[in-house]
C-alpha positions in Angstrom: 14.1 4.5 33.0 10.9 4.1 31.2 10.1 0.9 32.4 10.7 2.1 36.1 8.2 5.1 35.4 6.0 2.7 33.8 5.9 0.8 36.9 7.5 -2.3 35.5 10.4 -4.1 36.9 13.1 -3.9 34.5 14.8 -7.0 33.1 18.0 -5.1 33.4 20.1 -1.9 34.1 22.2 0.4 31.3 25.1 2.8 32.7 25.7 5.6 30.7 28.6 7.7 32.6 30.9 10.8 31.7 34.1 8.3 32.8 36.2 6.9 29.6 36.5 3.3 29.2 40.0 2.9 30.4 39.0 4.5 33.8 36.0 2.1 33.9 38.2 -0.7 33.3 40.2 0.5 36.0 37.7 0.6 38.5 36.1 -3.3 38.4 37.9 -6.5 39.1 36.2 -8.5 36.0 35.5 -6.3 32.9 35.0 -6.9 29.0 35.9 -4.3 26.5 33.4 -5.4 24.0 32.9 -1.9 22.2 35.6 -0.2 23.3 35.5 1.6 20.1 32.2 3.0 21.2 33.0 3.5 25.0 31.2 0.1 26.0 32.1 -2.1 28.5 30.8 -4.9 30.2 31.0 -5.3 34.3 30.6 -8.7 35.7 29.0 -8.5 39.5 31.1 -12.0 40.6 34.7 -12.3 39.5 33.9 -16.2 39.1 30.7 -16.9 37.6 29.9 -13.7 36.1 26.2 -14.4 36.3 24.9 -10.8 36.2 26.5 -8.5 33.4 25.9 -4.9 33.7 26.9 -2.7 30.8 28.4 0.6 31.0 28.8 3.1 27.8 30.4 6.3 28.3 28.6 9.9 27.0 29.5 9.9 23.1 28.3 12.0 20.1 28.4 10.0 16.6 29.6 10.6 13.5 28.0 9.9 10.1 26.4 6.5 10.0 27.6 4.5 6.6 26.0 1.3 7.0 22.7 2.0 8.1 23.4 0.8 11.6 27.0 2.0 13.2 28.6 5.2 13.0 32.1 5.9 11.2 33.2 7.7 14.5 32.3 8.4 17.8 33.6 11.4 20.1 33.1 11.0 24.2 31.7 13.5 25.6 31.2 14.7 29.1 27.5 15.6 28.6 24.2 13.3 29.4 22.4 15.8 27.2 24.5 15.3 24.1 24.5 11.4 24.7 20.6 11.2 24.8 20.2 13.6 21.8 22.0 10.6 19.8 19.5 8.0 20.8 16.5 6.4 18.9 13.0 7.3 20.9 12.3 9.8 23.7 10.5 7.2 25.9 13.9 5.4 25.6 16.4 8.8 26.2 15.4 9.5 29.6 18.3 8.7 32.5 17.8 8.0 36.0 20.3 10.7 37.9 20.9 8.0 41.0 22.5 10.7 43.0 19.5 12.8 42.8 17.3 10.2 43.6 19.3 9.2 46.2 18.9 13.1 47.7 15.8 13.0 46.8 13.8 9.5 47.1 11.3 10.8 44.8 11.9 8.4 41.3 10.0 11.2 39.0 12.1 14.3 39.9 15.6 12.1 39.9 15.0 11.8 36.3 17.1 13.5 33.1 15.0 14.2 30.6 16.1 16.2 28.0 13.8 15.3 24.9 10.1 15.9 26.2 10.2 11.8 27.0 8.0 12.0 30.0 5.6 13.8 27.9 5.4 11.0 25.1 4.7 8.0 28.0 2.1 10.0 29.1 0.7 10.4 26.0 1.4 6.9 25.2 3.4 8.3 21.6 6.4 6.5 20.0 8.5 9.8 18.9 12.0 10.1 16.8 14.6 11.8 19.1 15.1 15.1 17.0 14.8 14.9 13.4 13.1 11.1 12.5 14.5 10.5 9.1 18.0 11.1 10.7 17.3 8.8 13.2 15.9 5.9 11.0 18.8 6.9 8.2 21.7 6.1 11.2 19.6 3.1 11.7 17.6 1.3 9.6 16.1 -1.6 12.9 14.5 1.6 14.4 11.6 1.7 12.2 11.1 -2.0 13.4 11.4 -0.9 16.8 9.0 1.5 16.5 6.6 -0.4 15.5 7.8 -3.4 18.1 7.6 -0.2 21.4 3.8 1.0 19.7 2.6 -2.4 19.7 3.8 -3.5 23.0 2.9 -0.9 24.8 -0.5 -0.1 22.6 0.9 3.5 22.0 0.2 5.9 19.0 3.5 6.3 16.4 3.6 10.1 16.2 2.6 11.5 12.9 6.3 12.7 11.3 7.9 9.3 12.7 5.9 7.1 11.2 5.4 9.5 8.0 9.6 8.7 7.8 9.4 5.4 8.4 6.8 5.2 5.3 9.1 6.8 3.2 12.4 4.8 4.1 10.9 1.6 4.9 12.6 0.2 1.9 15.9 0.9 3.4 15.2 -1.7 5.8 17.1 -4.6 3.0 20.1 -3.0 4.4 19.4 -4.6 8.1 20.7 -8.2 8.0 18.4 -10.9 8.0 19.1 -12.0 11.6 18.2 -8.8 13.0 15.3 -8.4 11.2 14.0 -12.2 12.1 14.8 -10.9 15.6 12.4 -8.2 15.7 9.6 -9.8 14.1 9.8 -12.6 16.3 9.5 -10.1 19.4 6.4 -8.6 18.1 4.8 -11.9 17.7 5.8 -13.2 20.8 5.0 -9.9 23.2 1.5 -10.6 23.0 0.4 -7.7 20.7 0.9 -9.5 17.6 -2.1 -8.3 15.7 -1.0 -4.6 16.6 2.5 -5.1 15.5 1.4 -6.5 12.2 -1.2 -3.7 11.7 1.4 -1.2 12.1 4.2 -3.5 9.7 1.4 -2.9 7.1 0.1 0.9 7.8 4.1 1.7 7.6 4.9 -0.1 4.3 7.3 -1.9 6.3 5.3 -5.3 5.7 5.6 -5.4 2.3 9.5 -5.0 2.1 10.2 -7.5 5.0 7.5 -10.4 4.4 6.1 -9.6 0.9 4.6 -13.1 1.1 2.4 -12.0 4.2 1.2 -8.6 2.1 -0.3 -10.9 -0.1 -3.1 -12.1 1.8 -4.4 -9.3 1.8 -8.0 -9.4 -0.3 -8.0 -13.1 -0.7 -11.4 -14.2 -0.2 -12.1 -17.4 1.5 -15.7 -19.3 1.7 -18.0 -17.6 4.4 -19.3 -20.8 5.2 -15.8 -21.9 6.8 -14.4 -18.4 7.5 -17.5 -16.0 8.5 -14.3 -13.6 10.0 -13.1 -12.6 6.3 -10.3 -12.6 3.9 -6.9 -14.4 4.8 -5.2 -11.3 6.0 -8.2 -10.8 8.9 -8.5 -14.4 9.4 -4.4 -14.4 10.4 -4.4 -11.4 11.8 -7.2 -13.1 14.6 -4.2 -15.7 14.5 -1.5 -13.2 15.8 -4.3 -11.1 18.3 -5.0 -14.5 20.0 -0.8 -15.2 20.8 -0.4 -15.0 24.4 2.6 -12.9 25.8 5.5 -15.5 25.8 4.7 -17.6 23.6 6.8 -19.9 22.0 8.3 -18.4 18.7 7.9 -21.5 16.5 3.8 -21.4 17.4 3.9 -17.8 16.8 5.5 -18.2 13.1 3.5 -21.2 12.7 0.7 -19.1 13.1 1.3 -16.5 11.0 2.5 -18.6 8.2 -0.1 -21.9 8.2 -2.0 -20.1 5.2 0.9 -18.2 3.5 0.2 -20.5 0.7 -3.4 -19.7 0.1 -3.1 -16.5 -2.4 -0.9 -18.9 -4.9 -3.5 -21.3 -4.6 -7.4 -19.9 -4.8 -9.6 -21.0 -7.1 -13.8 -20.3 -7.9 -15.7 -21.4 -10.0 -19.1 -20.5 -9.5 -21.3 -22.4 -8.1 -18.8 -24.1 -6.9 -17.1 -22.5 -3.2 -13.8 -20.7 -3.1 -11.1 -23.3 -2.7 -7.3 -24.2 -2.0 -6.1 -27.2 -3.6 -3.0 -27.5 -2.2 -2.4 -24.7 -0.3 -0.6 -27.0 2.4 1.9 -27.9 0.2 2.7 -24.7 -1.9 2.6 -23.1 2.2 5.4 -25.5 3.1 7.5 -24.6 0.3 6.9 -20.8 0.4 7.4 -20.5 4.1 10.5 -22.8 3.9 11.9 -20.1 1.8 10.9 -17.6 4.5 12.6 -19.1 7.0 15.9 -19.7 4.7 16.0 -15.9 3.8 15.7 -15.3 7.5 17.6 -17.7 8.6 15.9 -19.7 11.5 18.0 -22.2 12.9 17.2 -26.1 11.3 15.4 -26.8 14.6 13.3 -24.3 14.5 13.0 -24.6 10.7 12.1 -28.2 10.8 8.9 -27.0 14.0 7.7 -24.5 12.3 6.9 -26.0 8.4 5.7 -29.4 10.6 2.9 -27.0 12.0 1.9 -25.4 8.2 2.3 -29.2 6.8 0.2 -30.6 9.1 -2.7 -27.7 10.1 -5.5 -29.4 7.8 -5.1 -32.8 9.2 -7.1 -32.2 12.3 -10.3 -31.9 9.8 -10.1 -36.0 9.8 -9.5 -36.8 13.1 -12.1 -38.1 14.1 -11.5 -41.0 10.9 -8.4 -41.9 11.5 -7.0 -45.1 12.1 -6.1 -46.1 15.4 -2.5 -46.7 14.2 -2.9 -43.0 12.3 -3.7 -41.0 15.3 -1.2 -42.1 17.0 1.6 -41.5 14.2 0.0 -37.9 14.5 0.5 -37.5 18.1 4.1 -38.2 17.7 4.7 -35.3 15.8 7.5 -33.5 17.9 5.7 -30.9 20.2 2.5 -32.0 19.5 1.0 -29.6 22.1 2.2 -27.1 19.7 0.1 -28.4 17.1 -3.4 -28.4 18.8 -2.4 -24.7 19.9 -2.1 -23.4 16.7 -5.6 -25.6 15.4 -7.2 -24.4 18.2 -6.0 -20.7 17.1 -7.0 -21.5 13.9 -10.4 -22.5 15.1 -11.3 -19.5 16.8 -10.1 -17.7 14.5 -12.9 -18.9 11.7 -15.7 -21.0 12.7 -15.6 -21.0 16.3 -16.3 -24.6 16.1 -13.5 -26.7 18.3 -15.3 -30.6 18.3 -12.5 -31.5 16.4 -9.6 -29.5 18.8 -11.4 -31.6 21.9 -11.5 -34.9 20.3 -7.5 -34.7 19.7 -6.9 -33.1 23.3 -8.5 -36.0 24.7 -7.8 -38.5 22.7 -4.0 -37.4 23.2 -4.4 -36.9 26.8 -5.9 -40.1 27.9 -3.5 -42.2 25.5 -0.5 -43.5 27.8 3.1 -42.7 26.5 3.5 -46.4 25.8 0.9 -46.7 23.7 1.4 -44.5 21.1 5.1 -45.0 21.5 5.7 -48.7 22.8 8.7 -50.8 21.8 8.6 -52.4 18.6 7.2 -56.0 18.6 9.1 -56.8 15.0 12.3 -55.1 13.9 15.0 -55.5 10.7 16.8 -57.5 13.0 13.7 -60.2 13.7 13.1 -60.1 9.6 16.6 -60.9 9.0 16.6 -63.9 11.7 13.6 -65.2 9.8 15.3 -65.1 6.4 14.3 -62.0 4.5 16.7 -60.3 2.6 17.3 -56.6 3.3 15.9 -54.1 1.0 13.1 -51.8 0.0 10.4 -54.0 1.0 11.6 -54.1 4.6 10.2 -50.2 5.4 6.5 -51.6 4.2 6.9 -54.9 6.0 7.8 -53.4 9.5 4.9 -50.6 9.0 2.3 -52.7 8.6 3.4 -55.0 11.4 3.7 -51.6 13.8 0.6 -50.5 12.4 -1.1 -53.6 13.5 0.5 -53.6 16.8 -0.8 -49.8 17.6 -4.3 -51.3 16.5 -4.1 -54.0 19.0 -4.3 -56.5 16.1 -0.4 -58.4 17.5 0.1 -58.6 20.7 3.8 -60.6 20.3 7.2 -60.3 17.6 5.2 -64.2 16.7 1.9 -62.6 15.5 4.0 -60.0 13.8 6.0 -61.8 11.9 3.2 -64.2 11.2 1.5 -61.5 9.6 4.7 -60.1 7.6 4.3 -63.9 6.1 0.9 -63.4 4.7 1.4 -60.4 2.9 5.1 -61.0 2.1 4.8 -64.9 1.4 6.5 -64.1 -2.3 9.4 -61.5 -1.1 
């Protein structure tokens, strides 16, 4: 309902209805009892591929919530009123009446509101249904989603909800991991990224989900390279810069390339602020990150490739023939430049570096930074070197010769393996 009143086509449609589940079940040919418990069922539109699913729940009141996130008991009830009262915002409790809108063909007055919701999207407010700490306390993810509906829709969290959320932020450990990653990964891939992290912080919530973000607050970095301001602000330009659908591992890429600056700073006057090894440390903390929240080893394996690999851009423009095109191997390269011109924009504004690599990368064919091998173990073998160590440094510095243009034929490579291998 509130996307429709938003004017936004919904991505789907709820049911809520005063008909049990068994009578639902009753009524469609192809129908999944998932939470039967807690009067939901699934519908599918086409008895054969099932491709849209529409899911139907059936008016309930709940019962004391022991977990944080599902009640102990549920009682179906016959009443829209006392189904909404049990929901989480009241921009999400209002109900679409499609009999009345059918009498009526006016969308506004064909809608249930019970809870003042077509108030609070007017007044663009995020609001607890009833009493917010009773809300949050049945489950903890709503003082994500809170934050997730302010941000996305720029709205203002109104004063007592977000005063709960502030006080039982740290109840949020009781979510699992997965659902938490979920959330965070929605607010940094909506396209209000900044917002949504803004509001993390303001809430307290930041600081119990991703203490290692917190900490950049207040670390100064040199104004020479970062005129924008401390880490925090200079990520925080990161995430306002995200587009709406980006892809999730440049959006955590994003926020985490400088997670391991604050373990890192050192100054020593006259000397500028600096980060030996921030890259490193960065790897390692946001590898634990993504472990805690467990990311799949896909994603995983993206995401600490874009913090390893952030500062190498800066020598670009030096690198070997053989070395820029190793770089522009990296799996989803496009995703690398993204998040260095981010970076970029974010700080000095200067992006001579982000166009030499876009170019350089675009007007390089495929076959030349990946071409077939002109020497492999096989051709060392045939020419009578034993297998072992040696072999990984023999073939690299033939492939780095042939992505130079220095060997043009398996010959010239192996004549070359001979020079510098004429001992082995």
């Amino acid at each position: 309902m509130r996307d429709l009143l938003l004017g936004v086509v919904p991505k789907d449609f709820d049911i809520a209805t005063s008909a049990q589940p068994d009578a639902v079940l009753a009524l469609f040919p192809r129908t999944f009892a998932v939470g039967a418990h807690f009067g939901v069922v699934l519908i599918c539109d086409d008895v054969e591929d099932c491709e849209i699913v529409t899911e139907v729940a059936t008016f309930r009141s709940d019962g004391v919530y022991l977990d944080g996130r599902h009640p102990a008991e549920v009682r179906f009830s016959t009443s829209a009123r006392e189904d909404v009262l049990r929901r989480d915002f009241t921009i999400n409790g209002m109900m679409l009446d499609p009999v009345l809108e059918r009498e009526t063909c006016n969308l506004t007055s064909s809608v249930l509101d019970y809870v003042g919701g077509q108030n609070d999207l007017r007044d663009r407010i995020v609001r607890a249904i009833g009493e917010p700490h009773r809300r949050f306390d049945e489950d903890k993810l709503r003082m994500m989603r809170a934050v997730r509906f302010a941000a996305r829709f720029d709205y203002t969290i109104e004063p007592a909800t977000a005063q709960a959320i502030r006080q039982l932020a740290s109840g949020i450990a009781q979510v699992s991991r997965e659902r938490v990653r979920d959330e965070l990964t929605r607010m940094l891939t909506e396209g209000r990224g900044r917002r949504a992290f803004e509001l993390l912080d303001q809430t307290g919530l930041l600081r119990e989900v991703l203490p290692e973000i917190d900490r950049l607050h207040g670390v100064q970095q040199p104004p020479e390279y970062h005129p924008e301001g401390d880490v925090w602000i200079h990520t925080l330009l990161l995430l306002e810069k995200l587009p709406a659908g980006a892809s999730p591992t440049l959006a955590w890429g994003a926020l985490l390339h400088d997670v391991g600056k604050p373990a890192t700073i050192s100054h020593n006057p006259p000397d500028r602020i600096r980060f030996n090894g921030h890259v490193e440390v960065g790897v390692r903390i946001a590898h634990d990150i993504l472990r805690r929240l467990r990311f799949s080893n896909e994603d995983c394996a993206q995401i600490l490739s874009l913090v390893e690999n952030h500062m190498r851009f800066g020598d670009v423009e030096k690198m070997k023939e053989s070395t820029l095109k190793r770089f522009f191997r990296l799996p989803r390269f496009d995703e690398h430049l993204a998040l260095h011109r981010l970076d970029c924009l974010s700080s000095h504004g200067d992006l001579r570096l982000y166009e030499f690599a876009r170019q350089r990368r675009d007007e390089l064919p495929e076959d030349e930074v990946r071409p077939a091998l002109l020497v492999t173990g096989r051709d060392l073998i045939s020419a009578g070197y034993q297998p072992g160590p040696h072999f990984k440094e023999m073939l690299a510095i033939a492939e780095d010769a042939q992505l130079e243009g220095r060997i043009h034929t398996r010959v010239e490579g192996l004549n070359l393996i001979r020079e510098q291998f004429s001992a082995v």
